[in-house]
N, C-alpha and C positions, 0 to 999 in steps of 0.2 A: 497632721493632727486632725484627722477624720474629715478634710473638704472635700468638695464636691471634686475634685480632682483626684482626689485621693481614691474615692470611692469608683469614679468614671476607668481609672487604670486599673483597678481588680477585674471589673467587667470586662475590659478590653484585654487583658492577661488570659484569662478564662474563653474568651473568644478567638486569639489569636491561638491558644492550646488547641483547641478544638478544630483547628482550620488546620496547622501544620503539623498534627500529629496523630496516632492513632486511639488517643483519648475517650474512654466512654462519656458521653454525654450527661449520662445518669449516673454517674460516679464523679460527679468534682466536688471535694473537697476544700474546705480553708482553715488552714492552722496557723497559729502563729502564739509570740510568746511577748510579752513587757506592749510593747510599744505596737507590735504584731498582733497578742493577745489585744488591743485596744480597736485593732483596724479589723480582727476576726466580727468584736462587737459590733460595729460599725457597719461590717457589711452584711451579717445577720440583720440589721436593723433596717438596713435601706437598698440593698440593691436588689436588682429584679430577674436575676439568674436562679432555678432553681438549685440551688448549692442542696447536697444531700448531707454534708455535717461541717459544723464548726467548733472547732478545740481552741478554745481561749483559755492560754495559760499566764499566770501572774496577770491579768489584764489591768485595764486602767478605762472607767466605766464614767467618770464622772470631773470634767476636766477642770473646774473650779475648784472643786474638790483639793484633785490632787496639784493644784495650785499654790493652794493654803498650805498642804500636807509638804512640800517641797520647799516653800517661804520658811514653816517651822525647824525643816529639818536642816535649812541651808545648804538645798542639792540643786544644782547647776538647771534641772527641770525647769523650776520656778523662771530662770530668762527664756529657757526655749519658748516656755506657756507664751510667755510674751510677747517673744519675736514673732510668733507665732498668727496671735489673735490681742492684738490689744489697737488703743487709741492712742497715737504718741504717749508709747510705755505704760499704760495704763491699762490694764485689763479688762477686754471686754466680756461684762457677764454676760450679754445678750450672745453673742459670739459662741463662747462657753458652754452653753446650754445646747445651743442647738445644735452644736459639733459631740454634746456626751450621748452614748449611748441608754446611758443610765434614765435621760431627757426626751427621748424621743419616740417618734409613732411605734407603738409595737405590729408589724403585719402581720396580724396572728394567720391569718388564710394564707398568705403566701408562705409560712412558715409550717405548716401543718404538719408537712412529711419531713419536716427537717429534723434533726438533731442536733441540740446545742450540748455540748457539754463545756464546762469550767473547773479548769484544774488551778488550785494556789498552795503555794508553802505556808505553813502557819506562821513561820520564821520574816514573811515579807512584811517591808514595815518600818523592823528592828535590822534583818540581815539581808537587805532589799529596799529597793525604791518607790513600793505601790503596795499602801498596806491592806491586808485581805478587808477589810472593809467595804472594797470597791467589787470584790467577787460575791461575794456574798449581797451585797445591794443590787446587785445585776439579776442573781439570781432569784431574790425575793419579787424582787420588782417584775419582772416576766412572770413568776406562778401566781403571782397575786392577781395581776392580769388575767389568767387566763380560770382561775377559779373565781375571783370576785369581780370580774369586769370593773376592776379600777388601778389607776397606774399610780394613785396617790399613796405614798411611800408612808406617811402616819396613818392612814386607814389601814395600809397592808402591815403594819409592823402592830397594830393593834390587834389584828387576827392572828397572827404571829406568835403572839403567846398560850395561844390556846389549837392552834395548827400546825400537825408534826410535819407535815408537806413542806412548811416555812422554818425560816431558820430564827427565833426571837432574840430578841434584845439581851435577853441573860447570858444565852450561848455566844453570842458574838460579844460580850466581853469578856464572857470566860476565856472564849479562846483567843483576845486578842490581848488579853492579862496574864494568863499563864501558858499560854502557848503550848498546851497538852492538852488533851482531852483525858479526864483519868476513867473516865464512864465508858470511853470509844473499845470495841468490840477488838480484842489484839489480835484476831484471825482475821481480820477484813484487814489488807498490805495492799498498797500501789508496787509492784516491782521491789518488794519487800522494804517498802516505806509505810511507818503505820500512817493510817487514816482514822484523823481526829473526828472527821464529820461528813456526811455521805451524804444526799438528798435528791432524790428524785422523782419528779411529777411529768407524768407522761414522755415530750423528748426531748426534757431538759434535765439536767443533773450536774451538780455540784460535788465538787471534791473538795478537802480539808485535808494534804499529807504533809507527811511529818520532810520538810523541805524551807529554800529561801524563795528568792526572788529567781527562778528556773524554769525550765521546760525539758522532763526527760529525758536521756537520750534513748527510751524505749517507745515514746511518743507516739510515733507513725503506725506502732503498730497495735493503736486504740484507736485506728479510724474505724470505723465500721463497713470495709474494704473486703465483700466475704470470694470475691474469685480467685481460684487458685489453680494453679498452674502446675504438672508432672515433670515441666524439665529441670534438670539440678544444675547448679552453677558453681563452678571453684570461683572463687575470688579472693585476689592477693591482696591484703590491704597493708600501703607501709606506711611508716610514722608514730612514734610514740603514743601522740593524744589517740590513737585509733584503738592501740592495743591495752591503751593503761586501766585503763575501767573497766570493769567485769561488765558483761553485755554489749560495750558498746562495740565490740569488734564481730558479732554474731549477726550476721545474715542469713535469712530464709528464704 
């Protein structure tokens, strides 16, 4: 749940890549999806590798938050949070805080040449554990930062309604009420999933498709990964789950 342990083995994962393989240095990447998407946040937020992009998908940005949000729904989260970060079973806010990414220092300089993107189902929430709420507050809360020089979430959702760069308070219940966008542009598709809501401010950007609580399996191939290779490869894949989904058995 985002400790300093947590964060110390992504950098040492990324260090020992780098040492035992033929790894570009200037091409590492961090993806990841739910609980992955939370620790993508996390180490966009604090560690000190320059990572060249981060894909947080369904993420989970604000751990108090989705403390409350797991109490109400009565999902097994709410003891993790617990066992997790609390005081003899008791929850610790101070704890909480400092472990969300939603909560903490933005490096905007060391983040410069980075790319954050954020991917959520509008379905998550309802048909999913982490409602988009938490992507889109990640999202505001970094551009707010970096146009207004403030991390304060009522200052930035105030500009919010009058800045198309920010995502306002109308649109994120619209979308968390009816779950469609009926405004959203039906040519702009994720992997032919429509996309309720798009945003992006320099080299951050948010997604809104029409999905649950997930992480594509076309994914990998949104990093921003541009070398490419002449040699061609057969490759045999067996197993049902491999071949039952359209794309998901297509390799390039």
């Amino acid at each position: 749940m985002g400790s300093q342990f947590v964060l110390s083995d992504i950098e040492d994962a990324i260090r020992f890549a780098l040492k035992n393989t033929h790894a570009d240095p200037d091409n590492v990447h961090i993806i990841g999806v739910s609980g992955g998407g939370f620790a993508t946040l996390a180490a966009y937020m604090n560690i000190d590798y320059p990572v060249k992009s981060f894909s947080a998908w369904a993420p989970i940005s604000d751990i108090e938050a989705w403390y409350w949000e797991s109490v109400g729904r009565q999902q097994k989260y709410a003891k993790d949070i617990i066992n997790a970060i609390s005081v003899n079973g008791v929850l610790n806010s101070d704890e909480a805080v400092s472990r969300s990414p939603l909560k903490q220092t933005y490096p905007i300089l060391k983040r410069k040449d980075a790319q954050l993107c954020i991917y959520e189902g509008v379905h998550d929430g309802y048909s999913g554990s982490v409602p988009i709420t938490h992507s889109i507050n990640m999202y505001n809360r970094l551009v707010g930062e970096l146009k207004y020089g403030t991390s304060n979430m009522d200052t930035i959702m105030f500009k919010a309604a009058f800045d198309s760069d920010l995502v306002s308070a109308k649109e994120i219940v619209d979308l968390v009420t009816k779950r469609i966008n009926p405004k959203a542009d039906k040519n702009q598709t994720l992997f032919g999933r429509a996309i309720y809501l798009f945003r992006k401010y320099e080299n951050i950007q948010l997604t809104i498709f029409e999905g649950r609580h997930e992480q594509l399996p076309q994914a990998l191939s949104l990093i921003p990964y541009k070398e490419t290779h002449s040699l061609r490869y057969n490759i045999l894949t067996i197993g049902d789950s491999n071949g039952a989904n359209e794309g998901d058995g297509q390799i390039s």
